[in-house]
N, C-alpha and C positions, 0 to 999 in steps of 0.2 A: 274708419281709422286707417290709415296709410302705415305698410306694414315695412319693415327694414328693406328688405327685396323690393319694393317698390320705390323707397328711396335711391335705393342703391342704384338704381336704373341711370338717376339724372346726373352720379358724381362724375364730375371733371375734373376733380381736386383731390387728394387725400394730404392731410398734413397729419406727419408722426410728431407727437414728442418723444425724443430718446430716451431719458432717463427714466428707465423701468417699462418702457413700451419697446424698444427696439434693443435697449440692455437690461438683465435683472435688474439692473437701480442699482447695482453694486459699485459703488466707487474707490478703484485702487488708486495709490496714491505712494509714489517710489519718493525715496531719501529727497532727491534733488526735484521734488516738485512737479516731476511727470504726470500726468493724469493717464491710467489704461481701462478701458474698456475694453466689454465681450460681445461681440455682436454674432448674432447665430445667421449661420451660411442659409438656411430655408426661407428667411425673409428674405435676405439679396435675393436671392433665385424669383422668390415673389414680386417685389421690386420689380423688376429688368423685366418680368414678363408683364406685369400692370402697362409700366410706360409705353412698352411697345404695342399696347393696346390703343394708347393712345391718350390716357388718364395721364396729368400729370401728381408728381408726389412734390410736398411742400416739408419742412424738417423747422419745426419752431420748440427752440430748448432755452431754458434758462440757463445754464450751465454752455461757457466755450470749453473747447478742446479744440487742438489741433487733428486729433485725430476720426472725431463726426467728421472732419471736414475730406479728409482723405478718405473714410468709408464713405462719406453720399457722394462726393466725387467719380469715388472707385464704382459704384451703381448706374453714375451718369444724371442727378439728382443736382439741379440747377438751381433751385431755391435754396437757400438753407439762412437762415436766422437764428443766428447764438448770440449768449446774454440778454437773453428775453425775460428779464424778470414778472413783468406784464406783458403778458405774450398778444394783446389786442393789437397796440399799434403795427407787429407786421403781419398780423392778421388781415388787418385792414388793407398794407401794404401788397399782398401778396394777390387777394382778392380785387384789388384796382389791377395790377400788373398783367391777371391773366383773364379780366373783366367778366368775372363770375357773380355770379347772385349766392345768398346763403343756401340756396338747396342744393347748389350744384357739387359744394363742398364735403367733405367727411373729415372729422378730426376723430386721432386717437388720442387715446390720454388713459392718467393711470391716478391722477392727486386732485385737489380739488384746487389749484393754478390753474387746472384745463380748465374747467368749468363756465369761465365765461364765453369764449370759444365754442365750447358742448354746446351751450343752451341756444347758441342762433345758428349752426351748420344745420343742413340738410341731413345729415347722419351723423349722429353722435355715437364713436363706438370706446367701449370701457376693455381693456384689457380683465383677463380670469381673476386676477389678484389688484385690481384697481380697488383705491377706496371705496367704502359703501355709498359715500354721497354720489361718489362720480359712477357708480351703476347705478344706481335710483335715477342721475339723467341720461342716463344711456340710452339710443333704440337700439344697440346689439352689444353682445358681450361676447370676444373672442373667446374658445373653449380653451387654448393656451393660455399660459402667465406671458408677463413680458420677459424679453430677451429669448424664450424658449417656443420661438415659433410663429407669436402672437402676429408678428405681422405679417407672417407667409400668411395667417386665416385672413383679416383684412383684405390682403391682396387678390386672394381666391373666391372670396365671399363676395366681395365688388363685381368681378370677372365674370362668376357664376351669372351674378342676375343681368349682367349686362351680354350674357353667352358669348364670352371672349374665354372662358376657359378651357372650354372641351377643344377647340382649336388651337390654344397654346399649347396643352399637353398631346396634343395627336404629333406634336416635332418628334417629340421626347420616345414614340410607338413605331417611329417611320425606322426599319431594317436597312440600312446602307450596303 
């Protein structure tokens, strides 16, 4: 049996879904229609250090905002697919684009919308507070909830087994 670390090996892809993976799930909603979201600064940091590994991130939400669009932006996060109610087709999309196989992939997720998605990547990873179904298809479960971190663990978790991380944090130890 092929254990998460050894998947992790082959990803070239990680795609978040937002809501509740990269925000609590909490959705604010102002008089005039605004939509706010909270996105935690340890995933960005995560993020920006993945890419420059050389992984790219993919961002497939059912839900638009203007404002996902300005944080994956603001990361440098080139893919992003909003109003994904059936999040397959830019799955599909996104895997032609950047001419990946399913194992090379990893999706997060947190509902069981993920789920079809989960069941053919090469790593399926479930946020600490994901539904039960969607850990029962999980190979790894971040030790974070979403929005509170969950995806700096993804990003470092990835990094680790592919030993991009001991080098990314040795910047962060270097005395100027």
């Amino acid at each position: 049996m092929i254990t998460p670390i050894q998947q992790a090996k082959a990803i070239k892809l990680v795609i978040f879904d937002v809501d509740g993976v990269l925000t609590n799930g909490a959705l604010f909603l102002g008089d005039d229609g605004q939509e706010y979201k909270a996105f935690h600064s340890q995933d960005g940091l995560g993020i920006k250090m993945l890419l420059n590994t050389g992984v790219e991130i993919g961002i497939i939400t059912g839900r638009t905002s203007k404002v996902v669009i300005k944080r994956m932006e603001s990361l440098g996060i080139k893919y992003i697919y909003q109003g994904q109610l059936d999040k397959w087709p830019a799955y599909l999309k996104l895997k032609q684009a950047l001419n990946l196989q399913d194992h090379q992939v990893a999706y997060v997720g947190d509902d069981v919308v993920d789920l079809p998605i989960m069941t053919k990547v090469g790593l399926a990873i479930a946020v600490a507070n994901a539904h039960p179904l969607v850990k029962q298809y999980a190979n790894w479960q971040t030790p974070r909830i979403g929005g509170e971190g969950a995806g700096r663990d993804v990003c470092e978790f990835i990094m680790e087994a592919q030993a991009t991380l001991a080098p990314a944090l040795e910047q962060y130890l270097n005395v100027r």
